[in-house]
C-alpha positions in Angstrom: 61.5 142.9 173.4 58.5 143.7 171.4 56.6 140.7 169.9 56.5 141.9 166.6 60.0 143.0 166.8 60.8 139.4 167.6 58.6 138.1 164.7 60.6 140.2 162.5 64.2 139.0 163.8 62.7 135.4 163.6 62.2 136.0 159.7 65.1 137.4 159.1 67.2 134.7 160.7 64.9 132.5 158.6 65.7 134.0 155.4 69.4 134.1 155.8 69.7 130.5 156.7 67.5 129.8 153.8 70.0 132.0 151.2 72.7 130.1 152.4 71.3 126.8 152.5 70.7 127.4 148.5 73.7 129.4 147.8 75.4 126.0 148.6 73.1 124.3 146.6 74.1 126.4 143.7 77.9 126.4 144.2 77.5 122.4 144.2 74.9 122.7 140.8 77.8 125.0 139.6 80.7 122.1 140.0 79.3 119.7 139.0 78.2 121.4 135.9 82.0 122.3 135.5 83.3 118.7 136.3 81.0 117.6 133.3 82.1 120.3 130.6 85.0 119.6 128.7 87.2 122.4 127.7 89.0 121.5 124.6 91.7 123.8 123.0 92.1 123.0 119.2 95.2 124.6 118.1 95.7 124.6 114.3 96.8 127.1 111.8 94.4 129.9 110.2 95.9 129.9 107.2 94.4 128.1 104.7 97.6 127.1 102.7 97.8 124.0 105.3 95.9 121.1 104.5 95.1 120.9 108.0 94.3 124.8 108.1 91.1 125.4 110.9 88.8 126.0 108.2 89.5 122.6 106.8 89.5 120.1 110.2 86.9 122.3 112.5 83.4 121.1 110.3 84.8 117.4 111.2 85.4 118.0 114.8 82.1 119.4 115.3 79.9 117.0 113.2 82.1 114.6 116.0 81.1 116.4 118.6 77.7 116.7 117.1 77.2 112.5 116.0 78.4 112.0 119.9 76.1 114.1 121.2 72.7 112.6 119.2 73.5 108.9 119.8 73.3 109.6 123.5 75.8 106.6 123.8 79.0 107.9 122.9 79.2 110.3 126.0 78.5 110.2 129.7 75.2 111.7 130.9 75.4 115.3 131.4 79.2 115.6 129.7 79.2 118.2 126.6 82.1 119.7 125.2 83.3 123.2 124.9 85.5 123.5 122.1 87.8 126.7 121.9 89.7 127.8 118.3 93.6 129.4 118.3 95.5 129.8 115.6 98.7 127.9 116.0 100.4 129.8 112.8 102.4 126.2 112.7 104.6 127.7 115.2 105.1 129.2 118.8 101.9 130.6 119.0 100.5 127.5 119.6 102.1 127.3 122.9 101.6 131.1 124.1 98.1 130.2 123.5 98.1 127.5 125.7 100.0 129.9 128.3 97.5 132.6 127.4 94.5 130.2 128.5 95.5 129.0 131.2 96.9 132.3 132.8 93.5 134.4 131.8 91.5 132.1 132.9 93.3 130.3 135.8 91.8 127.2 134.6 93.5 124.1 131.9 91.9 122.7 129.1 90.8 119.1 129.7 91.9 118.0 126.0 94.3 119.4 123.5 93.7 118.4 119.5 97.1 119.3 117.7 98.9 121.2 116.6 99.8 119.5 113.6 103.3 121.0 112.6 106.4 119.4 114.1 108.1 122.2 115.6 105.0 123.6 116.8 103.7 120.6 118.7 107.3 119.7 120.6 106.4 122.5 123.5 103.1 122.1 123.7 103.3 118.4 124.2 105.8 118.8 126.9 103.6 121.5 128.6 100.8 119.0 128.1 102.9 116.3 129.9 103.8 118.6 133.3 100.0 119.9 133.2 98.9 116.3 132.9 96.4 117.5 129.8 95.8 115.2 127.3 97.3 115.9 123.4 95.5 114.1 120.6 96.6 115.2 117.3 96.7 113.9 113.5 100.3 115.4 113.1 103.5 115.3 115.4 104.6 112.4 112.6 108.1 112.7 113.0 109.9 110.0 114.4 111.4 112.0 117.4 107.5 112.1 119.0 107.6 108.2 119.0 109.6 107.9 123.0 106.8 108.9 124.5 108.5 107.7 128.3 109.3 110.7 129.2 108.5 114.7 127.8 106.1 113.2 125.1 104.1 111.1 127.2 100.5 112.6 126.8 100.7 112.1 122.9 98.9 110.1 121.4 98.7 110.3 117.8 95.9 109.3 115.3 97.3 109.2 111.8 99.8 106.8 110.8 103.2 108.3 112.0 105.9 109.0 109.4 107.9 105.4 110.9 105.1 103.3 110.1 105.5 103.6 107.1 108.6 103.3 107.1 107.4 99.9 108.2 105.4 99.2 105.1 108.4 100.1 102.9 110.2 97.9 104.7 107.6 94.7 104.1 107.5 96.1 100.6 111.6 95.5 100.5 111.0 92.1 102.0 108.9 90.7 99.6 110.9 92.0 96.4 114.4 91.0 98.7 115.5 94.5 98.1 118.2 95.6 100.5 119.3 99.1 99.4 117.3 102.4 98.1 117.6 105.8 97.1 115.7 108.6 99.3 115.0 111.4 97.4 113.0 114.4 98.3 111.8 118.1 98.2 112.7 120.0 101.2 111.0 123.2 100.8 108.4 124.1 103.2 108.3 125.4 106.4 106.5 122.3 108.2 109.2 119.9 106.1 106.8 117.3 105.5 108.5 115.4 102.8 111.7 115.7 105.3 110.5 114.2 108.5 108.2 111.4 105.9 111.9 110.5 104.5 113.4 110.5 108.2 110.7 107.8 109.6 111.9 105.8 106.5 115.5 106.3 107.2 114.9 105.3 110.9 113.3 101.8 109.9 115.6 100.9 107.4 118.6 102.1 109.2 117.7 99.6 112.3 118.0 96.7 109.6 121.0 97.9 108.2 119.9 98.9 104.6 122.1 100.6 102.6 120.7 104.1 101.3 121.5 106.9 99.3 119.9 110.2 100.4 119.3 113.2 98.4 117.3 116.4 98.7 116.5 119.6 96.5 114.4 122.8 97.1 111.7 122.5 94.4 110.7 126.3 95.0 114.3 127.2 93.7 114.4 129.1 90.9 117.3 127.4 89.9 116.2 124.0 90.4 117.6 121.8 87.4 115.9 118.1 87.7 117.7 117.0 84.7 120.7 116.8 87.4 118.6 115.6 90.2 118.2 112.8 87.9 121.6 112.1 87.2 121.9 112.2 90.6 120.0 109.2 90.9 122.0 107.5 88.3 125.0 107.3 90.7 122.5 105.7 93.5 120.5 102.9 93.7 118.4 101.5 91.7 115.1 101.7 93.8 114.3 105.0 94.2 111.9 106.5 97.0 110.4 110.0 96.4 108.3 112.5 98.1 107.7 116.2 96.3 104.6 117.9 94.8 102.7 115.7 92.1 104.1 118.4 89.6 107.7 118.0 90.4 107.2 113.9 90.8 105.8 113.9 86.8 109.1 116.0 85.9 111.2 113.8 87.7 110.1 111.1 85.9 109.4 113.0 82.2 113.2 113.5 83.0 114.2 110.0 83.9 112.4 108.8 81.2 114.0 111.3 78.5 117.6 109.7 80.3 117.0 105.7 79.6 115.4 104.9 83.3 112.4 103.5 82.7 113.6 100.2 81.0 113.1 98.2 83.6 116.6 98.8 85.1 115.0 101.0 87.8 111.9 101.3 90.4 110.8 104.6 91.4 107.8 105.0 94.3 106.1 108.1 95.2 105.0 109.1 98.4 101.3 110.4 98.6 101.7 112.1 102.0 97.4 112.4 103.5 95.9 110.6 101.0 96.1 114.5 99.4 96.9 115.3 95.5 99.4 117.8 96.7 102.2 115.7 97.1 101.6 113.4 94.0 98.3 110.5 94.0 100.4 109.1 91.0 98.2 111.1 88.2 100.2 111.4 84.8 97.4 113.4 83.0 97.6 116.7 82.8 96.0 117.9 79.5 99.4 119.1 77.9 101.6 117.8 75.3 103.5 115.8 77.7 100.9 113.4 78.7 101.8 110.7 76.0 106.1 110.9 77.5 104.6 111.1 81.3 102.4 107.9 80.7 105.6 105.9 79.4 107.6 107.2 82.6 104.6 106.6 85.0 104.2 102.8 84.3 107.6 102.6 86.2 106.2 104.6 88.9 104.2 103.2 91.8 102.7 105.1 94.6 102.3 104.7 98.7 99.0 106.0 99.7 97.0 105.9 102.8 94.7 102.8 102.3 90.8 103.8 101.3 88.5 102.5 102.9 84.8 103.9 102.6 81.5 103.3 104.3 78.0 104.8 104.2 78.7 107.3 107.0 81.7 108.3 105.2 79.7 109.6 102.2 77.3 111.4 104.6 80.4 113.2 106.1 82.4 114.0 103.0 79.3 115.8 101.7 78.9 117.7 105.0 82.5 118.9 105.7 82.8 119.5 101.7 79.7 121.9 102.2 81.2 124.0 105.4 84.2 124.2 103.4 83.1 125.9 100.5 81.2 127.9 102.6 84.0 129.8 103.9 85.1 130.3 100.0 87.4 126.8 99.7 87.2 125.0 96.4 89.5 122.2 95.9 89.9 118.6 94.8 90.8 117.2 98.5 87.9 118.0 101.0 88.5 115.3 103.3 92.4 114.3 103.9 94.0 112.4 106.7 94.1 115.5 109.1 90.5 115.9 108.7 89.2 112.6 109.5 92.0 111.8 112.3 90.8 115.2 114.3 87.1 113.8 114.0 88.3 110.5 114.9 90.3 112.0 118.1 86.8 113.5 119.7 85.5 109.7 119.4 88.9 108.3 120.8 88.6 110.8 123.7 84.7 109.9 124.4 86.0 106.3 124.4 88.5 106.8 127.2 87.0 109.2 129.4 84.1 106.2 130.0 86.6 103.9 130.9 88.2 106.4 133.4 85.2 107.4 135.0 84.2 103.8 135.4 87.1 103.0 137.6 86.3 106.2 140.0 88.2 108.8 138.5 87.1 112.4 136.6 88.6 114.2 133.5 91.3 115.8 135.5 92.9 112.0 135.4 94.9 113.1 132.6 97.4 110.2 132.6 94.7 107.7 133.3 93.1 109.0 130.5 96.3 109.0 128.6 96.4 104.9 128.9 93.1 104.6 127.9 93.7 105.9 124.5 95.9 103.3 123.9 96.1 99.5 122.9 92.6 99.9 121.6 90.9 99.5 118.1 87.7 101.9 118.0 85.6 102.3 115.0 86.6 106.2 112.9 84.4 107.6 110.1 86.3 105.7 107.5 87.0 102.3 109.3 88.8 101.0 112.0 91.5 102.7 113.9 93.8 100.9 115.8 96.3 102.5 118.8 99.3 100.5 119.4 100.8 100.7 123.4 102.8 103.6 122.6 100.1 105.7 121.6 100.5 105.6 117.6 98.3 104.7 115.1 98.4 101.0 112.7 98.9 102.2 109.2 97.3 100.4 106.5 98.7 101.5 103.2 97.7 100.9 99.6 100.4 100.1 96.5 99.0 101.8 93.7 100.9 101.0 89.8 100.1 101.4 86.4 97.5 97.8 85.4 97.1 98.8 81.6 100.3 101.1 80.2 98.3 101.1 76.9 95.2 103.0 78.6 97.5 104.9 81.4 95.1 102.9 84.3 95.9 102.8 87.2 95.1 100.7 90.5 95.7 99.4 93.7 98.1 96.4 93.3 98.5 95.7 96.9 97.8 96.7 100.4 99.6 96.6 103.8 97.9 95.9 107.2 99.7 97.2 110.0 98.3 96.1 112.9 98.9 92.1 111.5 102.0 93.5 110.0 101.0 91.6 106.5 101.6 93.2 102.5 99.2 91.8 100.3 100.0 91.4 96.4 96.8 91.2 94.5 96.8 88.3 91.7 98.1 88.9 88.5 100.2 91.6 89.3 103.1 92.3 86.5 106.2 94.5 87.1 107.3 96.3 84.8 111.1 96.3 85.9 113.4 93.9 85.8 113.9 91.9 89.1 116.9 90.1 88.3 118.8 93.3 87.8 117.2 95.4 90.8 118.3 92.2 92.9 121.8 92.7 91.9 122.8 95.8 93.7 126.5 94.2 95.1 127.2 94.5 91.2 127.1 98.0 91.4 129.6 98.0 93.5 132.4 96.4 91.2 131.0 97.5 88.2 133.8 100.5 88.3 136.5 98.8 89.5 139.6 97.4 87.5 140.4 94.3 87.9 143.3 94.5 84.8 146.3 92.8 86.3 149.6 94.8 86.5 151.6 94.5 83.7 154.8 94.8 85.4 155.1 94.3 89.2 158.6 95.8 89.8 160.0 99.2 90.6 162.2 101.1 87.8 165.0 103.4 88.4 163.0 106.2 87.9 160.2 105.3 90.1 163.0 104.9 93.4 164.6 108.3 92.6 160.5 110.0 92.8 160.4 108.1 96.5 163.4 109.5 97.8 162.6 113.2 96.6 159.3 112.8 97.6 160.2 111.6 101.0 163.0 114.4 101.3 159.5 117.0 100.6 157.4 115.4 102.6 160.1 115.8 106.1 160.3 119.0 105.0 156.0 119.9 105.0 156.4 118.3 108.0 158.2 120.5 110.1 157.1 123.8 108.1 153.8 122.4 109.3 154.6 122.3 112.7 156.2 125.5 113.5 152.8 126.8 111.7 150.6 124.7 114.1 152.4 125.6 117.0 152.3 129.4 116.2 148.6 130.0 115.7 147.6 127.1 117.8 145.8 129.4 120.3 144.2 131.5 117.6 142.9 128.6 115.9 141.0 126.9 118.9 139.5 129.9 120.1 138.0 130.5 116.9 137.1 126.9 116.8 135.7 127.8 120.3 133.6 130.4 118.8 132.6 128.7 115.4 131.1 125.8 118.0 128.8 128.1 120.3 127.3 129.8 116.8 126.3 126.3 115.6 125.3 125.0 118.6 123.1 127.7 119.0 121.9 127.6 114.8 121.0 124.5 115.6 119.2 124.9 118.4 116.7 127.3 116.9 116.3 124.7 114.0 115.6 121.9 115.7 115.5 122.1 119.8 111.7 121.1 119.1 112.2 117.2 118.1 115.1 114.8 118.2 115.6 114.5 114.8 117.2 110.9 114.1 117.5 111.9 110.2 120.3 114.7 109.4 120.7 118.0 111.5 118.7 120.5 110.0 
């Protein structure tokens, strides 16, 4: 052979093993480039009619992303976050984007944040749960997400979840020794907020055998008449719990007010679901000439509300996410609600555990070991402290907030409820406005209707012997016409019974296959 045709071969062979040696230098720069980028699918709704629309919660899960990223201390070296949009539509398109992802790209998201709405988030989280993907989400409140042993496992949520409080009613109850209440509620919406809200109450109060009185209403109905809602009430108990719009909560009570109940002989509470004016934050004013009527009413009104807590960086962010917000053309009075800083505080929660998981030797694929990690633990969140309980729910502390000065229509927070310790606070010098010997007295309802007027005669007449014996004569004679009836269309009657059955077993499961609803069916 040739010397310079073996100097060529020589430097060929050279080359070759040289473009291998760092192709498999970059194939090993590629994974582990890949095993530190976290893929996060955020699946919320585009429509901005949601309080928890994507134009709302995505500024606070990037200034997250972006806070973790310059302190240098809230994520491992070399770990960033890819964070991918899809529009849940608070229904199954949540899930088929999930599918979607994972089929075009044959790869799974290493986090999921949401979706929010109930029947949207039931198949995702049991996708989530076979995939072993992690599901943080400030929604899924319903008490049917709370047995997280088996197809709910990777939940974890970060707001308060609708059965805690349910648990702060109940200390509420305690401390005023109330027993028995009256739910009352709009359901209206698609998501059935106020619904699943009344449920986790239900659930808690149920399990200490309160007595209740439930009642609901469509308060989009044209034909919607709260006069009779009201009267309603009057045939319930006499502490009555609400959840509706702030508008329809003022009618309500312009209308119990116009009927006598707000004379100390009732106690009404409002629901404030996400710390969000939409569902009532207990305002009476309204600039009409029903102001003076609804500031009578509303000092017999007191409302539940997320409890407030606010620090510097709190300011810093509501001014941040309020600018991105009415940037894409939002202007409203509720910039920052409970969806908005739970979904920030789910990146931090997720930093937090991922540490602790690569610390013991495993990698973000860990999705279970992740999973535990999210839970028993109290982190620090834009607007306080969050705490996780075992089962992967956030503490709820809650805020009492009741009319101080009926003259000037003030109003403030009369007491607050911890819910990690468990413990209501009453601040001093509260004054109630109704009546607790009669709110106490709730047996008395019971025998207030019946007649306890002793017979005047105890014996039978004549007349009333004769009625027996012809009615017993009838009755024989129902009897058997009944019978033969029964007997006749006995086979038409159960097949159709058959039928009936499969339609409403099938009704229902379009309704409410997604949760376990331990409320009403739907």
């Amino acid at each position: 052979m040739p010397p310079w045709l073996l100097g060529s071969l020589c430097c060929c062979l050279l080359a070759a093993r040289a473009a291998l040696g760092g192709g498999s230098a970059g194939a090993e720069a590629a994974e582990a480039e890949e095993e530190k980028l976290i893929r996060v699918l955020v699946l919320l709704p585009q429509d901005d009619a949601y309080l928890f629309s994507l134009g709302r919660v995505r500024p606070a899960i990037e200034y997250a992303v972006r806070s973790l990223r310059e302190s240098g201390g809230g994520l491992p070296p070399g770990y960033s976050f890819q964070l991918t949009y899809e529009d849940s539509a608070c229904g199954n398109r949540a899930l088929f984007s999930l599918v979607d992802m994972v089929a075009l790209q044959r790869r799974r998201p290493d986090l999921l944040l949401g979706p929010v709405c109930e029947y949207a988030a039931a198949p995702v989280a049991r996708l989530a749960a076979h995939w072993d993907v992690p599901m943080l989400s400030a929604g899924a409140l319903a008490a049917g997400f709370g047995a997280k042993g088996g197809e709910y496992s990777h939940l974890t949520r970060v707001a308060p979840a609708y059965a805690k409080m349910g648990e702060m009613l109940l200390a509420l109850f305690r401390h005023h020794q109330w027993s028995r209440a009256t739910l009352l509620y709009s359901d209206s919406n698609p998501e059935r907020s106020c619904y699943f809200a009344m449920e986790g109450v239900h659930v808690v109060f149920q399990e200490e055998a309160f007595h209740m009185a439930v009642h609901s209403f469509d308060e989009s109905s044209r034909h919607l008449d709260l006069d009779d809602v009201v009267r309603t009430l009057q045939t319930g108990e006499r502490v009555v719990i609400m959840c509706a719009s702030g508008d329809t909560i003022r009618n309500i009570m312009l209308a119990a007010h116009r009927q006598g109940m707000t004379n100390g002989d009732y106690a009404f509470f409002n629901i404030e679901l996400f710390n969000s004016s939409s569902y009532g934050n207990g305002s009476w004013r309204r600039g009409d000439k029903h102001d003076l009527e609804a500031k009578k009413a509303y000092s017999y009104l007191q409302t539940i509300t997320l409890l407030r807590t606010v620090k510097p960086e709190f300011e810093k962010f509501s001014l941040e996410v309020k600018s991105s917000v009415q940037k894409q053309g939002l202007h409203e009075d509720d910039y920052v609600n409970m969806f908005v800083e739970g979904f920030h505080d789910a990146i931090l929660l997720y930093a937090l555990a991922l540490q602790e998981v690569l610390k013991f030797g495993f990698s973000k694929k860990d999705g279970e070991k992740i999973v535990q990690q999210t839970r028993n633990r109290t982190y620090e969140g834009i607007a306080g402290q969050v705490s996780i309980d075992a089962n992967g729910d956030r503490y709820g502390d809650f805020s009492v907030i009741g009319m101080t000065d009926p003259e000037a229509g003030t109003q403030e927070v009369i007491g607050d409820y911890y819910g990690k310790q468990g413990r209501f606070e009453i601040r001093s010098n509260v004054k109630y406005p109704w009546n607790h010997g009669r709110l106490r007295l709730d047996e008395s309802r019971v025998s207030e209707h019946t007649n306890n007027t002793p017979c005047k005669s105890c014996g039978l007449g004549e007349s009333a012997v004769t009625g027996i014996v012809v009615g017993a004569l009838l009755g024989a004679g129902l009897l058997m016409a009944f019978y033969f009836f029964r007997k006749k269309y006995r086979i038409t009657i159960e097949r159709r019974t058959r039928q009936e059955d499969c339609n409403m077993g099938k009704h229902r499961q379009l309704r409410e296959d997604s949760i376990r609803s331990h409320f009403s069916a739907a």
